[in-house]
BATORFI-278237 format. One line per field, with one value per residue: x, y negated, z of N, C-alpha, C in turn. Coordinates in steps of 0.001 Angstrom, whole numbers, padded with zeros to 6 digits, always signed. Example, Ala and Ser with C-alpha at 12.3 -4.5 7.8 and 13.67 -1.06 7.14 Angstrom:
2
nX = [+013190	+012850] $
nY = [+005690	+002250] $
nZ = [+007800	+007080] $
caX = [+012300	+013670] $
caY = [+004500	+001060] $
caZ = [+007800	+007140] $
cX = [+013200	+012900] $
cY = [+003300	-000030] $
cZ = [+007800	+007870] $
This chain:
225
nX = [+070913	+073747	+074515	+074922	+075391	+075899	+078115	+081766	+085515	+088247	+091913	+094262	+093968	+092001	+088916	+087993	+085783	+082363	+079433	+077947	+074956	+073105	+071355	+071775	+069543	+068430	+068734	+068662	+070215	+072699	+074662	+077340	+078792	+080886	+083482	+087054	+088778	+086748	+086270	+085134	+086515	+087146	+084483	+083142	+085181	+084748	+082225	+082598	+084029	+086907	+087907	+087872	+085009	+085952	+084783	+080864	+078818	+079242	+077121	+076959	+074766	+073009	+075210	+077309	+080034	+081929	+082398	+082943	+084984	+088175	+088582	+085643	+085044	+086423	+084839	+082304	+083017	+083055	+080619	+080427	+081458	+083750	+084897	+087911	+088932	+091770	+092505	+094060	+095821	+096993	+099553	+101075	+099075	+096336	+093548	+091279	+091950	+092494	+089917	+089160	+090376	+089936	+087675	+089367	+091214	+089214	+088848	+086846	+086186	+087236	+086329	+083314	+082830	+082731	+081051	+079874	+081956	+082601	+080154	+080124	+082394	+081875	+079340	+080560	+081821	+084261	+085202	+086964	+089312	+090278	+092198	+094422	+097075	+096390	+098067	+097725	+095462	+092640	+091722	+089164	+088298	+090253	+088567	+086105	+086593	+087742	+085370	+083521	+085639	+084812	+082331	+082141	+081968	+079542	+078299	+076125	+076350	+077604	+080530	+082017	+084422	+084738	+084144	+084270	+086240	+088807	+088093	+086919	+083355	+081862	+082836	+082401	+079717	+078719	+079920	+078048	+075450	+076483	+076233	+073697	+072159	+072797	+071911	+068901	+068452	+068849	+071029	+072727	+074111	+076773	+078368	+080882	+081571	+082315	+081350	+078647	+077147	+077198	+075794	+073034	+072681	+071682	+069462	+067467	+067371	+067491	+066202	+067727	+069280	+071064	+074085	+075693	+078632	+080600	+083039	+083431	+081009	+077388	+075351	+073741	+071117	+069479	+068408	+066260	+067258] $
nY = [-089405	-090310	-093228	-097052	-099224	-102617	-102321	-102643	-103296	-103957	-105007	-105315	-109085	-109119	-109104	-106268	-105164	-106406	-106634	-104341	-102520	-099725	-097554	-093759	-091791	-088144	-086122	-088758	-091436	-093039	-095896	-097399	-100882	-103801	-105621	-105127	-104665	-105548	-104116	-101469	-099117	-098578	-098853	-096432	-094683	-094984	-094063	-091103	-090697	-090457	-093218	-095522	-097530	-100761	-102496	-102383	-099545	-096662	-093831	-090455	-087717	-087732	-087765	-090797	-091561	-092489	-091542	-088738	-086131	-085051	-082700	-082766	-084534	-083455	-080882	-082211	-083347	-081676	-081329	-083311	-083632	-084764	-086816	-087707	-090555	-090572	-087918	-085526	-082496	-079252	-078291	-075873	-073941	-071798	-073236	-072260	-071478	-073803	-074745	-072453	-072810	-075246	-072634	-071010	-072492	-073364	-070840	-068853	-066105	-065099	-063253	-062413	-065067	-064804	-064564	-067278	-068613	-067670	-068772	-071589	-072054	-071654	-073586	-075782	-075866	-074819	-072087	-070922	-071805	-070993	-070078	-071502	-074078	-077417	-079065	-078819	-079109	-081049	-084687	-085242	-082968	-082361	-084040	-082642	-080325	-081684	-082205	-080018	-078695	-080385	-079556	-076513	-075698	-076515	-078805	-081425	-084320	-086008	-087700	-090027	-091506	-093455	-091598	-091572	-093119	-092800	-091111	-090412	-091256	-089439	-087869	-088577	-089087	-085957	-085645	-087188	-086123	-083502	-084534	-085324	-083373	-082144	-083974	-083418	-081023	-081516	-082652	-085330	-088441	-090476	-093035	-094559	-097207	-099315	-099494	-100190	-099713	-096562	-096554	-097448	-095351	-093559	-094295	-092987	-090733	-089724	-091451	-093785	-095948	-098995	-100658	-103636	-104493	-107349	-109316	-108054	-107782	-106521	-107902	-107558	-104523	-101488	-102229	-101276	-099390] $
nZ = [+145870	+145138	+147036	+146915	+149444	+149566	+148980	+148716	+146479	+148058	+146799	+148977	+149743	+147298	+146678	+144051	+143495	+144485	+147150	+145847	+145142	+144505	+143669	+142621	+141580	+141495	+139057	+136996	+134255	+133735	+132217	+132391	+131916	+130830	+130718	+130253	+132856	+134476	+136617	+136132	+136432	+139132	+140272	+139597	+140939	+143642	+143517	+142799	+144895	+145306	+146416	+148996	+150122	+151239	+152130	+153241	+152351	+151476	+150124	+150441	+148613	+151150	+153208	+155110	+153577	+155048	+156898	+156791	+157293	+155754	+154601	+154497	+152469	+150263	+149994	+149274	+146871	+145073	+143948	+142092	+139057	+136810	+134217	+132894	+131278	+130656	+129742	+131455	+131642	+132246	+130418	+129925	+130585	+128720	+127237	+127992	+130154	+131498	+132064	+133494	+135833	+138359	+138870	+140429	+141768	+144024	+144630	+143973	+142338	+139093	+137480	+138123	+137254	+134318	+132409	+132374	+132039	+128792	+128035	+128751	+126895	+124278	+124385	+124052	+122097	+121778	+121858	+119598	+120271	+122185	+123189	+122808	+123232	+125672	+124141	+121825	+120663	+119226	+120031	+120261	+121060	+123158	+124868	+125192	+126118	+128804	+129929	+129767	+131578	+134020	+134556	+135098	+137847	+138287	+138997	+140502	+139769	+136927	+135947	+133825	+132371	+130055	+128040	+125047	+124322	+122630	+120632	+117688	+115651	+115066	+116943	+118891	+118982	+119362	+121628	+123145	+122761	+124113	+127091	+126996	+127425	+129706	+131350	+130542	+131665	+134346	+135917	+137300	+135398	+134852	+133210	+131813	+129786	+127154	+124320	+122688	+120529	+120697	+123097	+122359	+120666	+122208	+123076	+121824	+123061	+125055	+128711	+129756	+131731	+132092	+133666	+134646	+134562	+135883	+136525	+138848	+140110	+140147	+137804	+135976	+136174	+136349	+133647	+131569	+128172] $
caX = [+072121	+074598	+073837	+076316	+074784	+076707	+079474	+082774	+086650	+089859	+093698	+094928	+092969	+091777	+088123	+087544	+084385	+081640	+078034	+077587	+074053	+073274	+070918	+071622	+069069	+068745	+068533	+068820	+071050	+073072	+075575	+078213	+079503	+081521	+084721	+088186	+089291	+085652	+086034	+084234	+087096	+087014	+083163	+083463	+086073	+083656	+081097	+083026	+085190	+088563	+088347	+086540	+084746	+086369	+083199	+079744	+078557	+078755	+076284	+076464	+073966	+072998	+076187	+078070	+081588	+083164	+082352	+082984	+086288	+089061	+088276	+084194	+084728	+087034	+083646	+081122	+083656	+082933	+079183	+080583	+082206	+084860	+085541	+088447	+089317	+092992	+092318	+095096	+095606	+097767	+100031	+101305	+097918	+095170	+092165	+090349	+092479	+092228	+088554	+088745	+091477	+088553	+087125	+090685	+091756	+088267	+089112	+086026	+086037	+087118	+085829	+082503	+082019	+083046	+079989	+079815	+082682	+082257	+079108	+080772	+083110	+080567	+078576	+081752	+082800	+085721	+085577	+088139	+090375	+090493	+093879	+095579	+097381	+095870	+098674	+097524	+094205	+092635	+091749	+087744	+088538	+089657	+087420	+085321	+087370	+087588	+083951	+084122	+086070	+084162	+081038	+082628	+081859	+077885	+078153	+075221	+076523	+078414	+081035	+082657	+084882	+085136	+084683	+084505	+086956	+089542	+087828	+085707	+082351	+081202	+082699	+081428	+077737	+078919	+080434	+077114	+074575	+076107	+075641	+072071	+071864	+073159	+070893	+067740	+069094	+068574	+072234	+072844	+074939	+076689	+079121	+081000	+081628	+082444	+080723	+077116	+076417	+076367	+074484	+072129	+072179	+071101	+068129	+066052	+067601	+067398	+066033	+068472	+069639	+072370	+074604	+076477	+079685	+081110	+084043	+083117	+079501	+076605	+074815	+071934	+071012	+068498	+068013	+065914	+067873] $
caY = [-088652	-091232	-094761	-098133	-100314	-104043	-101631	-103153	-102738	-105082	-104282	-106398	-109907	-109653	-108215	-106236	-105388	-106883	-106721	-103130	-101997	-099304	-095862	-092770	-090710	-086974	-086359	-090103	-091394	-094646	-096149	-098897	-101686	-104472	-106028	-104534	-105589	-105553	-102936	-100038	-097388	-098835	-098428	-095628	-094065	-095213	-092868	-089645	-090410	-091154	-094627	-095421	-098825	-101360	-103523	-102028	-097878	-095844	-092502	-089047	-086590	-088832	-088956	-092013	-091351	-093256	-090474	-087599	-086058	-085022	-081524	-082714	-085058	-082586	-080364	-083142	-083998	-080607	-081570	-084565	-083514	-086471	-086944	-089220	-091264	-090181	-086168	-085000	-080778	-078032	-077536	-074291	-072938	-072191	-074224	-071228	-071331	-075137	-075020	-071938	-073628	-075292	-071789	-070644	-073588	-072932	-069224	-068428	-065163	-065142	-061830	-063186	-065801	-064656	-064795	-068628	-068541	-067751	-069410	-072920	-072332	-072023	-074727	-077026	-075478	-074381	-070837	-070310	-072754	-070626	-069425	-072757	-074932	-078842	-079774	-077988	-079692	-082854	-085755	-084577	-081604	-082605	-084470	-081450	-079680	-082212	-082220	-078251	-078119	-081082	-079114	-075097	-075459	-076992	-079466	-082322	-085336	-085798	-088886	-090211	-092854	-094224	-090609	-091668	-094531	-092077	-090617	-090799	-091752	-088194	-086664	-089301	-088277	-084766	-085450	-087533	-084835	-082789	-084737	-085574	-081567	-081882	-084475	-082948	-080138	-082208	-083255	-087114	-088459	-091979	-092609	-096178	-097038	-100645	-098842	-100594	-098550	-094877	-097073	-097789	-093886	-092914	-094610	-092372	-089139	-090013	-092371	-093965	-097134	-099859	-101602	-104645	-105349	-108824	-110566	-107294	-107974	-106091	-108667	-106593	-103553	-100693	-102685	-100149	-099662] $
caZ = [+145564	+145682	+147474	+147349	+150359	+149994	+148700	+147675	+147388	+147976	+146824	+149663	+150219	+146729	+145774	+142763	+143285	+145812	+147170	+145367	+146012	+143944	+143985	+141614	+142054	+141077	+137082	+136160	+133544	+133775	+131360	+132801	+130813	+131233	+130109	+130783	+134111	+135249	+137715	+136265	+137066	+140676	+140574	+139591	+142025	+144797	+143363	+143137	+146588	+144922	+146940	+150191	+149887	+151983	+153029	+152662	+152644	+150198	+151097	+148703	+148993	+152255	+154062	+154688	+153285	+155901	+158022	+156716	+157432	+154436	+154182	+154169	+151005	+149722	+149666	+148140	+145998	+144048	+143524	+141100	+137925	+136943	+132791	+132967	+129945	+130193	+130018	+132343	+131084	+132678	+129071	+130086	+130466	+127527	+126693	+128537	+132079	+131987	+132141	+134954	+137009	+139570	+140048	+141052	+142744	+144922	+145649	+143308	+141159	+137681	+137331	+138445	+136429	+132792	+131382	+132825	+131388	+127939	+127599	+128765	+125796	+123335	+124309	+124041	+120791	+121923	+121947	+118704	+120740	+123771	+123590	+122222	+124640	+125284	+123367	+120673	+120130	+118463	+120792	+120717	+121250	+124499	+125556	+125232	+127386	+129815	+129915	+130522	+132909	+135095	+134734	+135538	+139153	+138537	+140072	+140362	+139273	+135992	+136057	+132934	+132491	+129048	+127449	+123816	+123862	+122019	+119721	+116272	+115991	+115265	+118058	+120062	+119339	+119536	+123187	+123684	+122785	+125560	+127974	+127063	+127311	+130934	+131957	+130430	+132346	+135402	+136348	+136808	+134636	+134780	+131670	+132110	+128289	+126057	+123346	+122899	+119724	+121514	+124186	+121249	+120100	+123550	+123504	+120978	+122873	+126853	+129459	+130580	+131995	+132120	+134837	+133783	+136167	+135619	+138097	+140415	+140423	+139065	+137610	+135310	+137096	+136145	+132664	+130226	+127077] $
cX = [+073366	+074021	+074959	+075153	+076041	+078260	+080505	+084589	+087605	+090897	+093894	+093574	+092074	+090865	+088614	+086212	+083384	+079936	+077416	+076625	+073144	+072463	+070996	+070841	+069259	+068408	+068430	+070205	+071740	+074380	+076302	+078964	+080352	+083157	+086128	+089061	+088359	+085163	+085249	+085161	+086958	+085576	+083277	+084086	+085189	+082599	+081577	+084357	+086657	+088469	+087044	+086161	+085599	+085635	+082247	+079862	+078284	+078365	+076230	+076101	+073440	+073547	+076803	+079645	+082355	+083337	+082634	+084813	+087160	+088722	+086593	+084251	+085647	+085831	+082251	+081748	+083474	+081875	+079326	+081721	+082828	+085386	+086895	+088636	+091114	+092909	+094070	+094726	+096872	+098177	+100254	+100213	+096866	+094370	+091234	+090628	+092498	+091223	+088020	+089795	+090537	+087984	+088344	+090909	+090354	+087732	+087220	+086846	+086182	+086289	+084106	+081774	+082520	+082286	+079732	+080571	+083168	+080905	+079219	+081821	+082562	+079957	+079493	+081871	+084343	+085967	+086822	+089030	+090523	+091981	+094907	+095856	+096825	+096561	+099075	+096202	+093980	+091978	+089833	+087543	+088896	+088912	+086273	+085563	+087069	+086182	+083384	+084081	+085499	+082809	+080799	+081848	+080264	+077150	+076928	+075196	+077609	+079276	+081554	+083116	+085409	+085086	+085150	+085675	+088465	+089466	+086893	+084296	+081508	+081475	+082095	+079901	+077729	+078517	+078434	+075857	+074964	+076056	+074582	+071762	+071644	+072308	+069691	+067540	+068789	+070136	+072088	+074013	+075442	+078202	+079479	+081497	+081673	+081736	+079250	+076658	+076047	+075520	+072626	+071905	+071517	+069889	+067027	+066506	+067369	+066545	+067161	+068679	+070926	+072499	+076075	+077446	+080606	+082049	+083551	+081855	+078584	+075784	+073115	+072395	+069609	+067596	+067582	+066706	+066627] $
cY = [-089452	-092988	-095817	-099149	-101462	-103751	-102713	-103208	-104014	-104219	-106007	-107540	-110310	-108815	-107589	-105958	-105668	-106962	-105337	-102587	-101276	-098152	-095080	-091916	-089227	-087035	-087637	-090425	-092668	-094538	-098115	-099480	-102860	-104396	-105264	-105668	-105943	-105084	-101496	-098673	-097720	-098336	-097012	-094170	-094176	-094252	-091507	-089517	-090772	-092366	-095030	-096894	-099790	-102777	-102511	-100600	-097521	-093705	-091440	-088311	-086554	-088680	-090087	-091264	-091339	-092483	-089247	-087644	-085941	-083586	-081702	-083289	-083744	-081271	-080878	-083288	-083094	-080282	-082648	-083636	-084715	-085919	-087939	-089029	-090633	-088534	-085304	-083252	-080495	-077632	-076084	-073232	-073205	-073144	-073444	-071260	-072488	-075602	-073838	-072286	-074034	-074041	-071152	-071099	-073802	-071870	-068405	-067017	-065068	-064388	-061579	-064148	-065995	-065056	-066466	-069657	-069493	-068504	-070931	-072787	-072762	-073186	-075871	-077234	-075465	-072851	-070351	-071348	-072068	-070350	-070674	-073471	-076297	-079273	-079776	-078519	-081028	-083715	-085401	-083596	-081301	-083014	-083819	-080573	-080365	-082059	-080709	-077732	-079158	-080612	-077445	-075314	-076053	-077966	-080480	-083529	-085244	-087500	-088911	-091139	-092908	-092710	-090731	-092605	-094595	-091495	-091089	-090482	-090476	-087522	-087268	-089401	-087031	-084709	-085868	-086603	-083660	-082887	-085273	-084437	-081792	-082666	-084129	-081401	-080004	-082556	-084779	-087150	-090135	-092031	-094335	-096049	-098667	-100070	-098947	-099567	-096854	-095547	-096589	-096485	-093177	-093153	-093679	-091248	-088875	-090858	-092898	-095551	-097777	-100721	-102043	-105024	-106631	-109434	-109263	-107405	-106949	-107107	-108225	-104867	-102989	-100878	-101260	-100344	-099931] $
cZ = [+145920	+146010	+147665	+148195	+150337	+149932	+147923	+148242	+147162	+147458	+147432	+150125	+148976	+146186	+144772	+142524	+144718	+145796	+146234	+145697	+144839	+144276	+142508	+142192	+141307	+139667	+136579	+134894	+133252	+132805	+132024	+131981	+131679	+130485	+130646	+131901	+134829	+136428	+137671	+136678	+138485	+141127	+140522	+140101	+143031	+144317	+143239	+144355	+146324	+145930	+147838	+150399	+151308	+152806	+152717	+153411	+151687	+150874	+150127	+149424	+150539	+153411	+154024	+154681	+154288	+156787	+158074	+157050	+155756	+154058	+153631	+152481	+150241	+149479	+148875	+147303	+144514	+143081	+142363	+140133	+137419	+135361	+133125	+131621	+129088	+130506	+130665	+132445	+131764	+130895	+128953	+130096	+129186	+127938	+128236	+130084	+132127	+133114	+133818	+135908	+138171	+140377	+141176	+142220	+144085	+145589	+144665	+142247	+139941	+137195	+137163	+137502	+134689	+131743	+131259	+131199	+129774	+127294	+127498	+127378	+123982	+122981	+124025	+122451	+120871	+121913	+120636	+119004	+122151	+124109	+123496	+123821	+124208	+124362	+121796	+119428	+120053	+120013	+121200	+121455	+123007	+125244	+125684	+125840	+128438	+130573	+130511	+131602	+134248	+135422	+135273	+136839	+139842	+139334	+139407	+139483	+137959	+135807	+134820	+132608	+131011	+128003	+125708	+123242	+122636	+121230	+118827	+116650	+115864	+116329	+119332	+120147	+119672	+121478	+124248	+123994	+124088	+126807	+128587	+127490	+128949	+131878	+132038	+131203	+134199	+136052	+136181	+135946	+134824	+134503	+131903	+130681	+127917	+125126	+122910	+121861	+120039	+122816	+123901	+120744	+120907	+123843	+122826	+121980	+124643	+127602	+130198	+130758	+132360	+133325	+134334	+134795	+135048	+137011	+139290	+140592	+139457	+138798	+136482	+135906	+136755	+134647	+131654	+129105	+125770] $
């Protein structure tokens, strides 16, 4: 699904991350750790196309990036769902047009996919928050959104950068449970996180495995939890 061959990026003459060699395959479930300033949003970015490695190959769904044009990644790019940490919302629009903004913004059918829809709201627990604006709701709450709306368009891979790092420890099993759902589901999933204890909750509920970046390096890689 996605491949880092000897992947790694500079700002300027100065690594952040190097020697990146890396396979996600299809339905797997990885959890990235590491210290702040480690490079996991950089890793990260290299796996859903935001940032095109600057040594190495990075290959999704087995092209090489480097090759595709701007309109092509702009088409893989739709197969990766992207949590970020800082939940960036359309205020002016509900909870509900947040989450269908993607099909919009992809010339997709509202009309079409209602039932999708409504059933993504549900599963969030957001449906008696449909009408509210983001700036309306608690800090879980988005991140349940966010989550939402990175998954509307079905895509394969599920990215998440730091999703719990903002919220309480219940909504952070909450958030976790659905994206055990999404994996058992068969979606990949790969969740970069400081957070060893939902590491540690994941283990009775998933298979999944850990990658340790240090100074830009992965240094443990495919470690069972």
């Amino acid at each position: 699904m996605i491949t880092l061959k000897n992947a790694g990026f500079s700002y300027g003459s100065e690594p952040v991350l190097k020697n990146m060699t890396q396979e996600f395959a299809p339905g797997s479930f990885y959890f990235l750790t590491g210290s702040s300033g480690a490079g996991k949003s950089t890793f990260l970015k290299l796996c859903y196309l935001a940032l095109p490695p600057t040594t190495g190959e990075v290959e999704v769904f087995g092209r090489n990036v480097q090759k595709l044009s701007r309109n092509q990644i702009s088409s893989v790019r739709r197969q990766i769902g992207v949590v970020h940490q800082d939940c960036a919302f359309l205020d002016h629009l509900s909870v509900y047009e947040n989450i269908a903004l993607p099909l919009e913004v992809s010339g997709k059918s509202l009309k079409d996919n209602l039932e999708n829809l409504h059933d993504l709201l549900n599963w969030v627990g957001l449906t008696h928050r449909k009408d509210a604006s983001p700036a309306e709701i608690s800090g879980g709450e988005r991140q349940r959104l966010a989550l939402a709306r990175a998954v509307i368009m079905a895509p394969e891979m599920i990215v998440a950068d730091e999703p719990t790092g903002n919220v309480d420890w219940e909504m952070a099993t909450r958030l976790l449970s659905l994206l055990v759902e999404l994996n058992k589901m068969g979606k990949t999933i790969l969740v970069a996180t400081h957070d060893l204890n939902l590491i540690r909750l994941a283990k009775n509920q998933v298979s999944a495995r850990v990658l340790r970046l240090k100074k830009g390096e992965l240094l443990v890689a495919g470690a069972e939890l």
